[in-house]
N, CA, C and O atoms as CSV, one atom per row, in Angstrom:
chain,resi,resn,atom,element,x,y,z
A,1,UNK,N,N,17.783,-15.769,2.275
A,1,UNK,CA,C,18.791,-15.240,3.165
A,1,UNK,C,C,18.682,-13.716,3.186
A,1,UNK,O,O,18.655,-13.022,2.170
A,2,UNK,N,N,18.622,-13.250,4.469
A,2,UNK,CA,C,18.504,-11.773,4.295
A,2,UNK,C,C,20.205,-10.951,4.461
A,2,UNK,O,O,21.088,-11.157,5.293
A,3,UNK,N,N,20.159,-10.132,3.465
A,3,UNK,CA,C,21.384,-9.055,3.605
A,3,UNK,C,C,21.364,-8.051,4.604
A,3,UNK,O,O,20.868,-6.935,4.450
A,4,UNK,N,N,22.098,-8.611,5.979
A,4,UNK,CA,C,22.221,-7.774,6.789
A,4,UNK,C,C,22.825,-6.410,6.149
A,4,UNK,O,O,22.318,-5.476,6.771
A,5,UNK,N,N,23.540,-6.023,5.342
A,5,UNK,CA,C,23.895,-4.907,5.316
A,5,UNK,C,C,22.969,-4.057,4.940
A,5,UNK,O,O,22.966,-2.913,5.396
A,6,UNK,N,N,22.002,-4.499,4.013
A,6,UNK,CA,C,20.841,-3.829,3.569
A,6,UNK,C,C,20.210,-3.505,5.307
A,6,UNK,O,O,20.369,-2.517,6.024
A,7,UNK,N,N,19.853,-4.124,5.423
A,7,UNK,CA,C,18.887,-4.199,6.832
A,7,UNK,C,C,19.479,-2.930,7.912
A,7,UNK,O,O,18.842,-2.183,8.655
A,8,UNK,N,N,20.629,-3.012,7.714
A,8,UNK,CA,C,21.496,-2.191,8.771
A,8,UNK,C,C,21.643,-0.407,7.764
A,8,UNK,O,O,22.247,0.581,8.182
A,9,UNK,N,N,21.188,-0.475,6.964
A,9,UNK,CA,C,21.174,0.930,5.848
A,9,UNK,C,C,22.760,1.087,5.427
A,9,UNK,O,O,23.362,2.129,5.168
A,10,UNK,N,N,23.197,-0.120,5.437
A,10,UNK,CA,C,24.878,0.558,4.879
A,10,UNK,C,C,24.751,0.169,3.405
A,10,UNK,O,O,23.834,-0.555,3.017
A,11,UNK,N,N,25.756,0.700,2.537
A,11,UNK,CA,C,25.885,0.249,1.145
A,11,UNK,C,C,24.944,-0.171,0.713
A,11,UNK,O,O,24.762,-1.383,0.594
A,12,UNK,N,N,23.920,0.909,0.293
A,12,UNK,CA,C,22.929,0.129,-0.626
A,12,UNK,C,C,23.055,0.096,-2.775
A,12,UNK,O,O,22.182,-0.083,-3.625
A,13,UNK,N,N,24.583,0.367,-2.889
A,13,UNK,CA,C,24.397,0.356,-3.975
A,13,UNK,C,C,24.552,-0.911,-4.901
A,13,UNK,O,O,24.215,-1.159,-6.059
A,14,UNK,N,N,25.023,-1.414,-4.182
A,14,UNK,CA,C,24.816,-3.300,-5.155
A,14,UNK,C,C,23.251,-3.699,-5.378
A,14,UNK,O,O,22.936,-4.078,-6.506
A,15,UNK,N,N,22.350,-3.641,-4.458
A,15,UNK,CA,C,21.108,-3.498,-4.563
A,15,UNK,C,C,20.319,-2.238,-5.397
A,15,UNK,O,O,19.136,-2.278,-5.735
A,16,UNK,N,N,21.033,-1.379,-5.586
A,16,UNK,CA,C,20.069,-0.283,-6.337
A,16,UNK,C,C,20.382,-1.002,-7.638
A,16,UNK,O,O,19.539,-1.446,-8.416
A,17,UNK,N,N,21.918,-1.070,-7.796
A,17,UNK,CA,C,22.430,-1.523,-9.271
A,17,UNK,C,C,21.214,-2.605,-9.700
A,17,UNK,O,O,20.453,-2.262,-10.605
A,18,UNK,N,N,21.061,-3.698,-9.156
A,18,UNK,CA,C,19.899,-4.850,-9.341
A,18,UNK,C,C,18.590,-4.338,-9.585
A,18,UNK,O,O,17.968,-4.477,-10.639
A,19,UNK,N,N,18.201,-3.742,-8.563
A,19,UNK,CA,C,16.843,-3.376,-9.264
A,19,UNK,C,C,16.873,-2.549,-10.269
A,19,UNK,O,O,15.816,-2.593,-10.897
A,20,UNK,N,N,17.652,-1.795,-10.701
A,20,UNK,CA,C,17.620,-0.758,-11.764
A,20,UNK,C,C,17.669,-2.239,-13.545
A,20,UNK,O,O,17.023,-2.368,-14.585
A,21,UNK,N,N,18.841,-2.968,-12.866
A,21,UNK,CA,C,18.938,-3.735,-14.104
A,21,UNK,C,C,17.305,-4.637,-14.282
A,21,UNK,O,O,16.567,-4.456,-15.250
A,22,UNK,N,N,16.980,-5.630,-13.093
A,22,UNK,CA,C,15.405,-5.622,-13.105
A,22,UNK,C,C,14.209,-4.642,-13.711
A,22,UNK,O,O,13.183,-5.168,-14.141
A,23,UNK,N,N,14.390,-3.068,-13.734
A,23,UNK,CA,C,13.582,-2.839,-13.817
A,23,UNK,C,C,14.063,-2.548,-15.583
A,23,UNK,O,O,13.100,-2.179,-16.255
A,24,UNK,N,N,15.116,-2.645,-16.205
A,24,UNK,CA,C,15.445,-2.193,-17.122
A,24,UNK,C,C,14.891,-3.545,-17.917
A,24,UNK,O,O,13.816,-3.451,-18.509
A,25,UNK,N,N,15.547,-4.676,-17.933
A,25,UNK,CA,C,14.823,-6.004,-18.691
A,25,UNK,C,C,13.507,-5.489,-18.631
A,25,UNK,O,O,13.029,-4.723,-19.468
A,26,UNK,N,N,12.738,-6.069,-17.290
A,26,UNK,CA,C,11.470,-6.092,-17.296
A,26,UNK,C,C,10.656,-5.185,-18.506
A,26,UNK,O,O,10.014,-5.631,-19.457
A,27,UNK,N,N,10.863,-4.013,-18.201
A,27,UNK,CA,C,10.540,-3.309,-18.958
A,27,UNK,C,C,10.551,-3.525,-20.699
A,27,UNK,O,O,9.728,-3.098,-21.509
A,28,UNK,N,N,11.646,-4.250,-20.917
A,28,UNK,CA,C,11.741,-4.271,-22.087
A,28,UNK,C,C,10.691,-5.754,-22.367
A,28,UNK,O,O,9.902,-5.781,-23.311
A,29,UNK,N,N,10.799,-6.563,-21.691
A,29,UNK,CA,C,9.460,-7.799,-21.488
A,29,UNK,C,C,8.109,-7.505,-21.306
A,29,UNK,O,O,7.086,-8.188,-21.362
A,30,UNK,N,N,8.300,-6.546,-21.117
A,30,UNK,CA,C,6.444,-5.823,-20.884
A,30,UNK,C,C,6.385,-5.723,-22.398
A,30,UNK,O,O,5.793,-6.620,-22.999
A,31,UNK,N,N,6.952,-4.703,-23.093
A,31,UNK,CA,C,7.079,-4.294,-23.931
A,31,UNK,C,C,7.037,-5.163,-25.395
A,31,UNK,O,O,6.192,-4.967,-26.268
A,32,UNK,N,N,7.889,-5.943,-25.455
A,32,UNK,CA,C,7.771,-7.186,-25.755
A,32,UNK,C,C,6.588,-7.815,-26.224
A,32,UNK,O,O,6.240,-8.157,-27.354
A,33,UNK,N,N,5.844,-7.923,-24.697
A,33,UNK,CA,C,4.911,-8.487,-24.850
A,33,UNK,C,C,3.312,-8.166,-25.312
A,33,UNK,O,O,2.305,-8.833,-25.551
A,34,UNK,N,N,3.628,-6.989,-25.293
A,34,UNK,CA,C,2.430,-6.582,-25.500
A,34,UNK,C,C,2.072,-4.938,-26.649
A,34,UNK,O,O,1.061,-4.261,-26.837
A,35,UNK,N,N,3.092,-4.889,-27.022
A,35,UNK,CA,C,3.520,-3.938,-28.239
A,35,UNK,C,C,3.316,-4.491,-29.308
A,35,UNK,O,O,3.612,-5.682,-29.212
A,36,UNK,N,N,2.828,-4.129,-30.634
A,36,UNK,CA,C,2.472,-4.477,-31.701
A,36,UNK,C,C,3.550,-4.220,-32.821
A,36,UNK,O,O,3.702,-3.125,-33.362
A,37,UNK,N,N,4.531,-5.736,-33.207
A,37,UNK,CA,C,5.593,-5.580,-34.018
A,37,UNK,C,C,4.894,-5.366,-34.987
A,37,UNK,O,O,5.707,-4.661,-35.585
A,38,UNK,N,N,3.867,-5.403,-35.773
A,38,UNK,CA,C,3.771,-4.986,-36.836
A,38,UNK,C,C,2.821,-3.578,-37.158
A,38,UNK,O,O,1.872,-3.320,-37.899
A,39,UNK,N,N,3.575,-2.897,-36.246
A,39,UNK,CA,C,2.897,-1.285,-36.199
A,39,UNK,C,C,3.953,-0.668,-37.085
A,39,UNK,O,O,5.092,-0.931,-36.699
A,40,UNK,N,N,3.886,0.032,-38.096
A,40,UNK,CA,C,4.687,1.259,-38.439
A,40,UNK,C,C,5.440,1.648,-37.709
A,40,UNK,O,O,6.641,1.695,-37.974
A,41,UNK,N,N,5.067,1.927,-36.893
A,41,UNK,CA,C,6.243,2.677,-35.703
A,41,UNK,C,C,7.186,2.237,-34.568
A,41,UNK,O,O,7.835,2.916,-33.772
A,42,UNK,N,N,7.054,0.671,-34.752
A,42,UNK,CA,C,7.416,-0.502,-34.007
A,42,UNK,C,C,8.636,0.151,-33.529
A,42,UNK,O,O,8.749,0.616,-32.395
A,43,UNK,N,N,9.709,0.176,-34.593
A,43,UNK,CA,C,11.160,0.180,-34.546
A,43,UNK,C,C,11.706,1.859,-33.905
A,43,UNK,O,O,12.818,2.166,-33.477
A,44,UNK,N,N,10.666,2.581,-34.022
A,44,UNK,CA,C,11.064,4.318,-33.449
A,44,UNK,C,C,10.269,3.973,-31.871
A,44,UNK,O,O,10.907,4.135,-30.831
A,45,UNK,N,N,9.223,3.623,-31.859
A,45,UNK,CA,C,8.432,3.602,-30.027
A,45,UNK,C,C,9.054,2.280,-29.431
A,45,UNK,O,O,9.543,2.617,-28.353
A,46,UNK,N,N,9.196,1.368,-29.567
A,46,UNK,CA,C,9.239,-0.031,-28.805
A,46,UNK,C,C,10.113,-0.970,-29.311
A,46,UNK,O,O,9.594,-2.082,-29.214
A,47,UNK,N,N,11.394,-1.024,-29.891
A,47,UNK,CA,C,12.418,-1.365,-30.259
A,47,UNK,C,C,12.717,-1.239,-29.179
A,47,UNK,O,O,11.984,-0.746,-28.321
A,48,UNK,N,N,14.014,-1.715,-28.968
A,48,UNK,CA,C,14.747,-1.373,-28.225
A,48,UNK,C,C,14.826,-0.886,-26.886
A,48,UNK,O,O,14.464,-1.422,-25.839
A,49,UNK,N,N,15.553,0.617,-27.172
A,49,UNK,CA,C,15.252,1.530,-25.796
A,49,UNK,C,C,14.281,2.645,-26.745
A,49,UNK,O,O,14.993,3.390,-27.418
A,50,UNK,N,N,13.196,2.816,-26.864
A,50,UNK,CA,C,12.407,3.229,-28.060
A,50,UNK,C,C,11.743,4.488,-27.390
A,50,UNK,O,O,12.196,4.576,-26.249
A,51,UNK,N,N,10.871,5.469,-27.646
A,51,UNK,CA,C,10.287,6.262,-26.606
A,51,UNK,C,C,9.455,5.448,-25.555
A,51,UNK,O,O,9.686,5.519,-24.348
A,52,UNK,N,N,8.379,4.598,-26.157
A,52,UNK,CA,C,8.011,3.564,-25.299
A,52,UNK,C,C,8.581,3.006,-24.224
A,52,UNK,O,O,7.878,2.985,-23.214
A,53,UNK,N,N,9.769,2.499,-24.146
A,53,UNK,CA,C,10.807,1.866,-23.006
A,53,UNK,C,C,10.884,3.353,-22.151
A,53,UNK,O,O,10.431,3.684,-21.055
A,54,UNK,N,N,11.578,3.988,-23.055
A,54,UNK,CA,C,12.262,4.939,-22.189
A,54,UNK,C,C,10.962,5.494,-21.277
A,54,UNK,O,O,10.894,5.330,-20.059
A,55,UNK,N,N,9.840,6.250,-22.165
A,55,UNK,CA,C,8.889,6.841,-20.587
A,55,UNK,C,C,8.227,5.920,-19.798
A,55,UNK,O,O,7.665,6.262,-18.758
A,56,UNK,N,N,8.248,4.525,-20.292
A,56,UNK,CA,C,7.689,3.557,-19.301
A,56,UNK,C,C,8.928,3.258,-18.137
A,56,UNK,O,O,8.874,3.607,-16.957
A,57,UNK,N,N,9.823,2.670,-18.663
A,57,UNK,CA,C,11.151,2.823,-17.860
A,57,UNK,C,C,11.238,3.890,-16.765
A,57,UNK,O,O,11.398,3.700,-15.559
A,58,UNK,N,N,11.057,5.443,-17.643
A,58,UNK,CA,C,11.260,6.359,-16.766
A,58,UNK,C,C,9.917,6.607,-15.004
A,58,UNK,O,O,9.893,7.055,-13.857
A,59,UNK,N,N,9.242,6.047,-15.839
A,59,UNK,CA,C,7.536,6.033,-14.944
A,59,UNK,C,C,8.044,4.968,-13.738
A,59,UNK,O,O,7.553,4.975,-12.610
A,60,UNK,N,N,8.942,4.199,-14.104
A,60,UNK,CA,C,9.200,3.261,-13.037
A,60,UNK,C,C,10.295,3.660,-12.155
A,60,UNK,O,O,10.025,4.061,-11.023
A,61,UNK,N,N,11.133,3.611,-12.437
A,61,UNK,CA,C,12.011,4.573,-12.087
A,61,UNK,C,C,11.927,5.840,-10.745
A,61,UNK,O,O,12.602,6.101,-9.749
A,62,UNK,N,N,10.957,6.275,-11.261
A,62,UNK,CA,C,10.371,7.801,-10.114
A,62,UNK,C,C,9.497,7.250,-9.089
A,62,UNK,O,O,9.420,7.803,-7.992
A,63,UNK,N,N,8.858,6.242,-9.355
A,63,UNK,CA,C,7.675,5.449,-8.513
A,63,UNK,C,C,8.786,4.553,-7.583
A,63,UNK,O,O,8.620,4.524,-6.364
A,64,UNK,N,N,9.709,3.963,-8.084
A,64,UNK,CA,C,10.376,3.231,-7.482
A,64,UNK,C,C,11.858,3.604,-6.241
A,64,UNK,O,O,12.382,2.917,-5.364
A,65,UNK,N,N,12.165,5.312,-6.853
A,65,UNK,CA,C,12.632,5.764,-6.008
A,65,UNK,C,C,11.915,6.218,-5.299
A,65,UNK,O,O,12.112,5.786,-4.164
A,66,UNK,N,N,10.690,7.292,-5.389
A,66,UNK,CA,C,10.293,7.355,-4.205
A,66,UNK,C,C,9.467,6.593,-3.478
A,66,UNK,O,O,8.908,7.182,-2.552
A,67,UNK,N,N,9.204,5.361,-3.636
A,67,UNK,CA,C,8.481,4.062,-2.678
A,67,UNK,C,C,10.112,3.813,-1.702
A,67,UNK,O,O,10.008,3.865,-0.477
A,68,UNK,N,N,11.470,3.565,-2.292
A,68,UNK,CA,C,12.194,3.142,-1.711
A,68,UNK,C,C,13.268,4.395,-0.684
A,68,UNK,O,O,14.197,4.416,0.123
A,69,UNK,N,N,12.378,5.252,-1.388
A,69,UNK,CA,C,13.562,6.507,-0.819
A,69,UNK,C,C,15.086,6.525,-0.805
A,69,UNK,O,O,15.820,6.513,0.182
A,70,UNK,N,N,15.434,6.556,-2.168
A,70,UNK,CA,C,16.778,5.989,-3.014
A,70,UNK,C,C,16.385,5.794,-4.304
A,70,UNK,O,O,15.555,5.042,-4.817
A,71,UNK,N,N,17.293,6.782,-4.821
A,71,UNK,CA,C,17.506,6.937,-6.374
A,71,UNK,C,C,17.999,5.757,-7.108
A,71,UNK,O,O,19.081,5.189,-6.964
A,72,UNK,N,N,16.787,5.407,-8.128
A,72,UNK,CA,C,16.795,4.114,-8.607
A,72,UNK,C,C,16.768,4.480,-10.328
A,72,UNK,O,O,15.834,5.021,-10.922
A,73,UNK,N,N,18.363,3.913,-11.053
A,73,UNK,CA,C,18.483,4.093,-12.300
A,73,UNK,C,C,18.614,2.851,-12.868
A,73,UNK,O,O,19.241,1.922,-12.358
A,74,UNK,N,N,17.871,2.813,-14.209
A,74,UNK,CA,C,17.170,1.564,-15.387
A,74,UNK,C,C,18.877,1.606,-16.435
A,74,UNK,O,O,19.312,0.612,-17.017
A,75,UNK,N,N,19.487,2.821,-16.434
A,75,UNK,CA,C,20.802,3.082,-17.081
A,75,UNK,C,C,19.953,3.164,-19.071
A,75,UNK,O,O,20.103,2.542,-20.123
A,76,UNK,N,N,19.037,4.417,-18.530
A,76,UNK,CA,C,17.990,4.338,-19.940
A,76,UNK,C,C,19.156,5.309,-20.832
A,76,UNK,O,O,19.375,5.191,-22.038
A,77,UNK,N,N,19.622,5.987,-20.181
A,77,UNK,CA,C,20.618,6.942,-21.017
A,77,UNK,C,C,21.573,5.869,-21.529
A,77,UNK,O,O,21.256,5.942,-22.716
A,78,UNK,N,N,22.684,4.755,-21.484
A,78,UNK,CA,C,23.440,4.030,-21.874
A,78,UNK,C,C,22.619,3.819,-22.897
A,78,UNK,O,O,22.856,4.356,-23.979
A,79,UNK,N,N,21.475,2.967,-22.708
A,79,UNK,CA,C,20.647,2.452,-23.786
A,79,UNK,C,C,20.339,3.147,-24.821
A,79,UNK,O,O,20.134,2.494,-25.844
A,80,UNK,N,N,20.237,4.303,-24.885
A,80,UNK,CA,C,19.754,4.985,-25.948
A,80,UNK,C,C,21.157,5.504,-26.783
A,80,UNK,O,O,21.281,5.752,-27.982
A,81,UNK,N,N,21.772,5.544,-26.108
A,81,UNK,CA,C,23.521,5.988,-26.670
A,81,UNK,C,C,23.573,4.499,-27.391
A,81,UNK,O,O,23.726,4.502,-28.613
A,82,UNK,N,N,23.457,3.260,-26.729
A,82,UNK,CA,C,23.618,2.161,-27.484
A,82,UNK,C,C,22.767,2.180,-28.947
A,82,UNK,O,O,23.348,2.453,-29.997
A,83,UNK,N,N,21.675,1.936,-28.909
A,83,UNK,CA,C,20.937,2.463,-30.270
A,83,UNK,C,C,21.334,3.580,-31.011
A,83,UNK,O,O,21.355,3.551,-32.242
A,84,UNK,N,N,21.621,4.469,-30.419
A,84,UNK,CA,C,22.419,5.501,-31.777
A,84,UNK,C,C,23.392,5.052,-31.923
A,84,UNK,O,O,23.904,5.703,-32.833
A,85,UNK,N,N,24.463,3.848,-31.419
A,85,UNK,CA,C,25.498,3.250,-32.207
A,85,UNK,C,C,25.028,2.449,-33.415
A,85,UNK,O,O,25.475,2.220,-34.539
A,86,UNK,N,N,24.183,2.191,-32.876
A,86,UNK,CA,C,23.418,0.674,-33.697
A,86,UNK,C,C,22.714,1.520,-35.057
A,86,UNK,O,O,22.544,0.752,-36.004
A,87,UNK,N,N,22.423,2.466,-35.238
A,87,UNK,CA,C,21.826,3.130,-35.945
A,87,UNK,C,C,20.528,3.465,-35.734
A,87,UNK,O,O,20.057,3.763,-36.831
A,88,UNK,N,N,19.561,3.587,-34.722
A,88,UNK,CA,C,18.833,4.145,-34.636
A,88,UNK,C,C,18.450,5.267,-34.464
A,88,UNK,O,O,19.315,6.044,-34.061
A,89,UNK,N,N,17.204,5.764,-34.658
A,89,UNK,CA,C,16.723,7.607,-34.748
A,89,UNK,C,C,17.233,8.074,-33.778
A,89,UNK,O,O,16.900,7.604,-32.690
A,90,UNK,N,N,18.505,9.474,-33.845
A,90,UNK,CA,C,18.628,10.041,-32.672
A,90,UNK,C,C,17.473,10.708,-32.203
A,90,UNK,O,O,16.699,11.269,-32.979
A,91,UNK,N,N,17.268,10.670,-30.644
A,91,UNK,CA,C,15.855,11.348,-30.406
A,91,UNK,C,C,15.736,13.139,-30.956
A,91,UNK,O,O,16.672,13.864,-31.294
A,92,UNK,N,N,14.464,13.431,-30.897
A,92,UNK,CA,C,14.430,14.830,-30.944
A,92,UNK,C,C,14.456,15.375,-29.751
A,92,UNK,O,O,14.138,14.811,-28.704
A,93,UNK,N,N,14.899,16.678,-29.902
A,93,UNK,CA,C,15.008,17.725,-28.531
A,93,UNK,C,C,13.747,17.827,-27.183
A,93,UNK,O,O,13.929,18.024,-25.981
A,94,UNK,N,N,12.207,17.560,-28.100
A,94,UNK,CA,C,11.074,17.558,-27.191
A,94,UNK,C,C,11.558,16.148,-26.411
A,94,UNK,O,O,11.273,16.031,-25.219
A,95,UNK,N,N,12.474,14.823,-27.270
A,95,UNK,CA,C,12.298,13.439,-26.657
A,95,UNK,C,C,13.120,13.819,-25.652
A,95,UNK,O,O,12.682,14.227,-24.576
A,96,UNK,N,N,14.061,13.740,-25.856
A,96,UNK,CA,C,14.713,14.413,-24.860
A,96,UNK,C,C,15.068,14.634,-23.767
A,96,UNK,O,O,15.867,14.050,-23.034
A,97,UNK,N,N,14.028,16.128,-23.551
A,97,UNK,CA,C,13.299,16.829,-22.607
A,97,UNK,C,C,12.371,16.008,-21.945
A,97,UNK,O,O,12.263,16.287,-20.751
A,98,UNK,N,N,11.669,15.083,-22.341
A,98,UNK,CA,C,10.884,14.344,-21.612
A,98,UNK,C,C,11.455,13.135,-21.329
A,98,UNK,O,O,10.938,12.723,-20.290
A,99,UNK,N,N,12.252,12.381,-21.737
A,99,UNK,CA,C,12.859,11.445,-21.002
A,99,UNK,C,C,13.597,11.834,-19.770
A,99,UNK,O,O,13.720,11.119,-18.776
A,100,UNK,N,N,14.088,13.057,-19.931
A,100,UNK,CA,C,14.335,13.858,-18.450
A,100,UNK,C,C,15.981,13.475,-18.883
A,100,UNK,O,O,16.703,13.107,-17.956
A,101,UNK,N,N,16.331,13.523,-19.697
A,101,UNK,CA,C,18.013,13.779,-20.288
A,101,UNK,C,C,18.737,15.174,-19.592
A,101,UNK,O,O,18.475,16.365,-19.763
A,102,UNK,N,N,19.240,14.844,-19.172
A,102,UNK,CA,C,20.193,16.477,-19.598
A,102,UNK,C,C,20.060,16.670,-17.875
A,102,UNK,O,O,21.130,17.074,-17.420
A,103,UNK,N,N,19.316,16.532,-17.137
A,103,UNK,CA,C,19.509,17.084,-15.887
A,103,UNK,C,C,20.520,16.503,-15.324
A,103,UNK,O,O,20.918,17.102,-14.325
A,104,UNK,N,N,21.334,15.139,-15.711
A,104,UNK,CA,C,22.461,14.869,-14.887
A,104,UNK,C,C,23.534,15.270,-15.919
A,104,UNK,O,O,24.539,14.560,-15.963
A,105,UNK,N,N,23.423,16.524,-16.914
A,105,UNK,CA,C,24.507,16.118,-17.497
A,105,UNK,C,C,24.750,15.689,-18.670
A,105,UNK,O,O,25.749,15.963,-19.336
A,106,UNK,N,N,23.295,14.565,-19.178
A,106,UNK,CA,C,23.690,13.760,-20.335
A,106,UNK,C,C,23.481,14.520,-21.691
A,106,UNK,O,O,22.805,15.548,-21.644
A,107,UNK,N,N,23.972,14.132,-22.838
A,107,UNK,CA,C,24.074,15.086,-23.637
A,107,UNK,C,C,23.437,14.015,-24.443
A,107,UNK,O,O,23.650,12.879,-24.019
A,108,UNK,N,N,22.529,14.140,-25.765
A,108,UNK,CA,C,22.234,13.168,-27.142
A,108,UNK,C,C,22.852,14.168,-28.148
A,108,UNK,O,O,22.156,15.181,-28.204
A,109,UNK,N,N,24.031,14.221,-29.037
A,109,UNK,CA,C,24.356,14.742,-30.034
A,109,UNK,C,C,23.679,14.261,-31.059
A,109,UNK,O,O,23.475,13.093,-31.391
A,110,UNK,N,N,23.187,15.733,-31.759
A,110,UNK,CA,C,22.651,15.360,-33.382
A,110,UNK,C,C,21.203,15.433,-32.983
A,110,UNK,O,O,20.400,15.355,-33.913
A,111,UNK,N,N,20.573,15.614,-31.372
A,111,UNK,CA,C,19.595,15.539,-31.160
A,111,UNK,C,C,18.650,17.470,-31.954
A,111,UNK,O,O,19.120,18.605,-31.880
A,112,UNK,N,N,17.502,17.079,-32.499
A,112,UNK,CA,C,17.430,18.802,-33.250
A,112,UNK,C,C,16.520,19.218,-31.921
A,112,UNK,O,O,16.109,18.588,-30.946
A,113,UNK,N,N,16.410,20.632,-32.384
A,113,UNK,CA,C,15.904,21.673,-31.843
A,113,UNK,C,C,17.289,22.952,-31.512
A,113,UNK,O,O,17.018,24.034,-30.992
């Protein structure tokens, strides 16, 4: 069934919300699948929302807004706030910076630099 409203360019945010959550699982199923749990570094890169998720996440993300022309969010910042509840490594200041934090705003406390 096609969503006329999509079709007609009105309200596209129920649909961004979806693909963002799509691209957020997925991601973590890639990951999943093909990440090595018994690496040393399993639980800091590919846990979770890990650096792994996050710049793969983020790689999708930028490709996917601009193919669709509409800003498309994975909600990688929630995720990583979720893991520092949970107890995981707050990121460092370089992580950060390259997950592309902070330009809307978002803050990681406890993050160094």
């Amino acid at each position: 069934m096609v969503n006329t409203a999509i079709n007609k360019g009105q309200d596209l945010g129920l649909a961004e919300q979806r693909l963002g959550t799509m691209i957020h699982e997925l991601t973590h199923a890639l990951i999943e699948q093909f990440a090595c749990s018994d690496c040393g570094t399993y639980k800091e890169n590919a846990a979770s929302h890990g650096r792994a998720w996050q710049l793969l996440s983020r790689a999708i993300e930028k490709v996917a807004s601009k193919l669709l022309l509409s800003e498309i969010g994975s909600r990688r910042f929630k995720g990583l706030m979720g893991d520092i509840e949970l107890g995981f490594r707050v990121p460092s200041a370089h992580d950060v910076e390259i997950h592309d934090f902070g330009a809307g705003g978002e803050q990681v406390d406890g993050a160094d630099g």
